[in-house]
C-alpha positions as CSV (number, residue, x, y, z in Angstrom):
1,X,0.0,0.0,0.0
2,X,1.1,3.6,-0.8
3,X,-0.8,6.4,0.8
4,X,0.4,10.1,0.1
5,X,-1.0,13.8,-1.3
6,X,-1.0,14.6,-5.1
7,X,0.7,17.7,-4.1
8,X,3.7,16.3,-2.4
9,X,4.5,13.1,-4.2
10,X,8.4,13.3,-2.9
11,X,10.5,11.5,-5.2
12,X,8.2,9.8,-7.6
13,X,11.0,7.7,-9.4
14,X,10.7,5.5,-6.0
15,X,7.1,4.7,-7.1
16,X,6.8,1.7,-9.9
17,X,5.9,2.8,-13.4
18,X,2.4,2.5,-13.6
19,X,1.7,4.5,-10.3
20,X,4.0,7.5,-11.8
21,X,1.8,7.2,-15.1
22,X,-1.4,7.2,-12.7
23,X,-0.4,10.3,-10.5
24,X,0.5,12.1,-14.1
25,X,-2.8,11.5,-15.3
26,X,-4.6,13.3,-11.9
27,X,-2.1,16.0,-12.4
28,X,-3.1,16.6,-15.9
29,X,-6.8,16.4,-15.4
30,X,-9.1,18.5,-13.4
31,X,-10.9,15.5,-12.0
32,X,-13.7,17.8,-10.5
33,X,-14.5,19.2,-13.9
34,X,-15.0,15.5,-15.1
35,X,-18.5,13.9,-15.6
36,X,-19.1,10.8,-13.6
37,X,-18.0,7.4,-15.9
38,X,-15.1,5.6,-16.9
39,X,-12.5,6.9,-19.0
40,X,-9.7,4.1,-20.7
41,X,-5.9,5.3,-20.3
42,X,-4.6,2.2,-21.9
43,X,-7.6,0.2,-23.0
44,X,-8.6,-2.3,-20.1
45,X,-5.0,-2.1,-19.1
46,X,-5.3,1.6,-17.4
47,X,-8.7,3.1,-16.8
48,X,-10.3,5.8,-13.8
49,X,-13.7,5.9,-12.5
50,X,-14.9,9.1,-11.7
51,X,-18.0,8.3,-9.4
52,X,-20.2,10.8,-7.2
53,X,-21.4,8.9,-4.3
54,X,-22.3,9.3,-0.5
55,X,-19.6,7.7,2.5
56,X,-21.6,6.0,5.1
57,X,-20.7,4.6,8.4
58,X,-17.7,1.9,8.3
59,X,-19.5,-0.9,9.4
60,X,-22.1,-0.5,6.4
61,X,-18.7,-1.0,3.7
62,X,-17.2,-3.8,3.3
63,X,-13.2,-4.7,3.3
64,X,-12.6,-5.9,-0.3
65,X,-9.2,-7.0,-2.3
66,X,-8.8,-7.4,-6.1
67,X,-6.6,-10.3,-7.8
68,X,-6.6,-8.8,-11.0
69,X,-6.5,-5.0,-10.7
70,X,-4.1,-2.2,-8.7
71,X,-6.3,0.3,-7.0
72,X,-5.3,3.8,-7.1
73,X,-8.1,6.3,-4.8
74,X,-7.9,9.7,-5.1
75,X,-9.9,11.8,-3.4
76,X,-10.2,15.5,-5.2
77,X,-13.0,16.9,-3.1
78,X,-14.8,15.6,0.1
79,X,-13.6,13.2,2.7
80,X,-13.6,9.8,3.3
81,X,-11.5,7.3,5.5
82,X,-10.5,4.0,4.0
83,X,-10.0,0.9,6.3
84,X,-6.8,-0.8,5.3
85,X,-5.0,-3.9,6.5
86,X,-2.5,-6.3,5.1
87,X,-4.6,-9.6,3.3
88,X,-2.8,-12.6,5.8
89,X,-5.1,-15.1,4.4
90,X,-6.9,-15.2,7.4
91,X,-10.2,-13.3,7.0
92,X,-13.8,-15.3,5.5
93,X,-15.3,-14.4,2.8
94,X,-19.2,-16.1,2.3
95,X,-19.7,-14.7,-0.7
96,X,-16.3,-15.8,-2.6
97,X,-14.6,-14.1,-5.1
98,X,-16.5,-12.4,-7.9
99,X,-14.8,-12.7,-11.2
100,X,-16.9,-10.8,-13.4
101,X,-16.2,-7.7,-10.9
102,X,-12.6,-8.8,-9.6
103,X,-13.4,-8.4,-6.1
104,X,-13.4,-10.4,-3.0
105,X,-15.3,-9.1,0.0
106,X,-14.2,-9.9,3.3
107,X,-16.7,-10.5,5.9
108,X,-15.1,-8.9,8.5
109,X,-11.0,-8.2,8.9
110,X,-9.2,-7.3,12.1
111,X,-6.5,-4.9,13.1
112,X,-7.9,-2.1,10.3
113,X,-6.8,1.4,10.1
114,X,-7.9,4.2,8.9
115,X,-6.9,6.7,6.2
116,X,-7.9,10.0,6.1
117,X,-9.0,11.1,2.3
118,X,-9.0,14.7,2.6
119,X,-8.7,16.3,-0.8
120,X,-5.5,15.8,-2.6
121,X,-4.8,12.5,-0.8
122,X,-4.3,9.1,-2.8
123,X,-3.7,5.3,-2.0
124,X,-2.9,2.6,-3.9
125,X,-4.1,-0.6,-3.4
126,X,-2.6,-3.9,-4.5
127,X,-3.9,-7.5,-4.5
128,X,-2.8,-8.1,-0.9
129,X,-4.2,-5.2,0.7
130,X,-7.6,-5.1,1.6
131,X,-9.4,-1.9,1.7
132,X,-12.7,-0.9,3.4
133,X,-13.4,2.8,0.7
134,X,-16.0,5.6,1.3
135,X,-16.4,5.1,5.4
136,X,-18.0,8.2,6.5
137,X,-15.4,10.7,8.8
138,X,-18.7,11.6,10.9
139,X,-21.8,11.5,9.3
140,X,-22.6,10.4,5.9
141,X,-21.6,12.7,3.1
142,X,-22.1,13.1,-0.6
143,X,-18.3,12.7,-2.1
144,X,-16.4,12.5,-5.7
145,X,-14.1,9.4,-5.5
146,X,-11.8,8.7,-7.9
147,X,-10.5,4.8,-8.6
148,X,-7.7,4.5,-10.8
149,X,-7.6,0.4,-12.2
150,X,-4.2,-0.8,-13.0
151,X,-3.7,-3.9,-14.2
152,X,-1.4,-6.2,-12.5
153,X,0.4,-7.0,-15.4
154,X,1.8,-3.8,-16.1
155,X,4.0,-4.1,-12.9
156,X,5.8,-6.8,-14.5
């Protein structure tokens, strides 16, 4: 997991190559001024989500990994914690993986912390970290989320 602020990425050459292309994208685009959708970077290899939704209380969201897919959460405007903690192998899942959406949610994890999302803030998520997105700071709250996918492939 990498957590930092699109306006102080320190030294961006320590970050692999797809991350660096990912943070040059947000740079480039005013990700408020977006409509809500999907735009493709590099086909299904590289594409954002720009979605307007609400946080709501963390035990309403559920901890979820990917096997296929890098998530990279920006957070341009609003706030929002994310629950993170390392996947051990040790948490139940009921529902199983879901291939068609590449995602796994977790019935409950232990040991999660919290990020803070306030604007400018971005994490990225890889297959081993689960991540709990859009918990409310307070009090549920209308928010623009942006979710970078990077395939897993590209960090080869």
């Amino acid at each position: 997991m990498i957590f930092g602020n699109l306006n102080n990425t320190g030294s961006e050459s320590t970050y692999p190559e797809p991350v660096r292309k990912a943070l040059a994208y947000l740079k480039d685009n005013d990700m408020l001024a977006m409509q809500a959708g999907v735009y493709e970077i590099d086909g299904k290899m590289m594409y954002v989500q720009v979605i307007d939704t609400n946080t709501n209380h963390k035990e309403n969201k559920r901890p979820e990994v990917h096997k296929n897919y890098v998530d990279l959460q920006y957070s341009p405007a609003g706030n929002e914690l994310i629950g993170f903690v390392p996947d051990l192998g040790n948490f139940g899942s009921q529902e199983g993986y879901i291939e068609e959406r590449d995602i796994l949610f977790y019935d409950h994890v232990e040991n999660e912390v919290l990020l803070n999302m306030t604007p400018g803030c971005f994490a990225v998520f890889f297959p081993w970290d689960v991540h709990r997105p859009a918990c409310a700071v307070n009090e549920p709250a209308p928010v623009r989320k942006i979710v970078m996918k990077l395939h897993m492939s590209l960090f080869k």
